[in-house]
Steps between C-alpha positions, in 0.01 A plus 500: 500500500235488736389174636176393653419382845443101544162475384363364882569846644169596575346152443613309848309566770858569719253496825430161475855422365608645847247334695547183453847526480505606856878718457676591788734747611834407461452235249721463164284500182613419113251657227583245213445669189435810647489715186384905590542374902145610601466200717903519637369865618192353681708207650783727610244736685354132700890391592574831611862652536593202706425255218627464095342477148679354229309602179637276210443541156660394145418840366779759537286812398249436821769368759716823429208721505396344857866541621445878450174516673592263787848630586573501862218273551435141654431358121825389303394494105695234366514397128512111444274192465342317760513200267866454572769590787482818617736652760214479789600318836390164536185473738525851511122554421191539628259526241559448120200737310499444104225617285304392182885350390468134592356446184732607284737232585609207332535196639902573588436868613217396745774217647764750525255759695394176723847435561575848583198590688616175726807641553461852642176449684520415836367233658141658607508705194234575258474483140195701335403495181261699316355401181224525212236288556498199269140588324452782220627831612437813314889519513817256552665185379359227310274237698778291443741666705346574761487279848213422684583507891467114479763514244768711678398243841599235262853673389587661827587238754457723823222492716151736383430765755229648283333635198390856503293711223677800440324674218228458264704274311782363728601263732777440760610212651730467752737187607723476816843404470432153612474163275095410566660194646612638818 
């Protein structure tokens, strides 16, 4: 059976992704929902041998096929859900990248990925997400669904380091691993 790649392969504009997410050398990454890996493979090139990718995904099919490519690499393709525990290090992140996923959680899923995102970032860590602009899209998830960048500064109570267009149809905004309070 031959699968297809995550339809945003091709879509993100991965030089703006990387600009404004300023990676360095060294640094440990987690591509949540990582799918085919594309982005794990651009990430792992900005960390360098020095630093780690942990490309997590639910589905088995692309997590085993990425094991294959990536074998001997700095990316470790790990099956699981970012919505629960996983066997990551506590505030052993840097930067938390998930992608046009956000909105297909319910109300419990996106408090166990909170929970869990809180957990394994560190403290100066980043959290990124990309997703569909709430407005009609040739393509995506109901209106409904979907979250405004007001919306996911409303859910997500770390500090907002940005919002960044990312492709003709997409967003990303990006917290700090900080309550806004501080």
């Amino acid at each position: 059976m031959q699968r297809k790649n995550k339809f945003t392969e091709g879509l993100l504009n991965t030089y703006w992704i990387l600009k404004a997410l300023d990676i360095n050398d060294g640094q440990t990454v987690l591509d949540a929902g990582c799918g085919t890996g594309y982005m794990s493979k651009i990430f792992s090139e900005k960390v360098g041998p020095r630093g780690k990718v942990y490309a997590l995904d639910t589905d088995s099919y692309f997590i085993k096929k990425l094991k294959e490519e990536t074998h001997g690499s700095n990316i470790e393709a790990v099956e699981g859900d970012i919505t629960g525990p996983t066997d990551i290090k506590e505030s052993s992140i840097d930067l938390i990248y998930i992608s046009t996923v956000i909105h297909a959680f319910s109300t419990q899923r996106m408090q166990g990925f909170l929970k869990e995102a809180g957990r394994i970032l560190n403290p100066n860590g980043l959290l990124a997400i990309v997703e569909i602009e709430k407005k009609e899209t040739p393509f995506g998830p109901p209106l409904e669904s979907r979250f405004s960048s007001d919306e996911l500064k409303a859910i997500i109570k770390m500090h907002p380091a940005g919002t960044y267009r990312v492709g003709e149809y997409f967003y990303m905004q990006v917290f700090y691993n900080r309550a806004e309070t501080e």
